[in-house]
C-alpha positions in Angstrom: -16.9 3.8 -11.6 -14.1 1.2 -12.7 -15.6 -1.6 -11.4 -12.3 -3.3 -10.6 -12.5 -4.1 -6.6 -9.1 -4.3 -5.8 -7.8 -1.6 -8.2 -10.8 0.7 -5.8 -9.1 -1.0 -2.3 -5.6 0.2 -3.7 -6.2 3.2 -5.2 -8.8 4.3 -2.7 -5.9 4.1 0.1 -3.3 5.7 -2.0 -5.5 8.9 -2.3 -6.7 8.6 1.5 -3.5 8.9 2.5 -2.2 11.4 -0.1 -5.2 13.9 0.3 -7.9 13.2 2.8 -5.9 11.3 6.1 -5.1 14.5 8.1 -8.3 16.3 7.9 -10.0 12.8 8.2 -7.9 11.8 11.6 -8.7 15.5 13.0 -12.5 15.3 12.7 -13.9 11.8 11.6 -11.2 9.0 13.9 -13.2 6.3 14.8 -15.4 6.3 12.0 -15.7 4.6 8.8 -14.8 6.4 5.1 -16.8 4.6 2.4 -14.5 5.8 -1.0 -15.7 5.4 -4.4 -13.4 6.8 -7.3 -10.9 8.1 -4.8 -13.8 10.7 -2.9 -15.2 9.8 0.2 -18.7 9.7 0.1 -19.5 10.1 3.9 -18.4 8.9 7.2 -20.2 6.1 9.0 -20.2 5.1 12.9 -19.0 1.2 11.9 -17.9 -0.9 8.9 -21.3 -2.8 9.0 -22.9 0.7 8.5 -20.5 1.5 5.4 -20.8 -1.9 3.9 -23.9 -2.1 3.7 -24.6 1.9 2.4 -21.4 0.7 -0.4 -23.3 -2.6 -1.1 -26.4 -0.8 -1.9 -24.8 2.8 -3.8 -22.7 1.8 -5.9 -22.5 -2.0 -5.2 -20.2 -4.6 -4.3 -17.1 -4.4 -6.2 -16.9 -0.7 -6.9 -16.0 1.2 -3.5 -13.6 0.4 -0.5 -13.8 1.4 2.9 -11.7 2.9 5.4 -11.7 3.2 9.2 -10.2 6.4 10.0 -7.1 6.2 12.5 -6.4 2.2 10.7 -5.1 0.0 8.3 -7.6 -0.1 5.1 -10.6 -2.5 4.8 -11.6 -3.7 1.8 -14.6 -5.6 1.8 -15.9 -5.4 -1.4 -13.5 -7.9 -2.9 -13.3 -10.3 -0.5 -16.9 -10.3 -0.2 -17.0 -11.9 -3.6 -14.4 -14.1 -2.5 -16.3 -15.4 0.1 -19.8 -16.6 -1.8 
């Protein structure tokens, strides 16, 4: 993992929407991607549910999320930002 939360948010989306946003809009919209590394790890019903899984495996700082069908959401680094 790089453990470099912003570098995860931007890189995370770059590959989400390079390789994974079609198939992802077709059978996950509405749902929340938590990435790690650039793979999607699996598909939650909300942000709270993919925050919380991130926050646990692999922890805060090292994963993004992304709701499928919007803009990306980041919370592991603004999290951090927040304490």
């Amino acid at each position: 993992m790089s453990g470099n939360a912003a570098s995860q948010v931007e890189s995370n989306y770059a590959i989400y929407l390079n390789e994974y946003k079609n198939e992802a809009e077709r059978y996950h919209r509405g749902e929340v991607a938590l990435m790690v590394d650039g793979e999607i790890i699996e598909y939650f019903p909300t942000a709270s549910d993919a925050y919380d899984a991130g926050c646990e495996r692999p922890g805060l700082g090292n994963f993004s999320i992304q709701e499928i069908g919007a803009a990306p959401i980041g919370l592991g680094a603004q999290t951090l930002e927040l304490l």
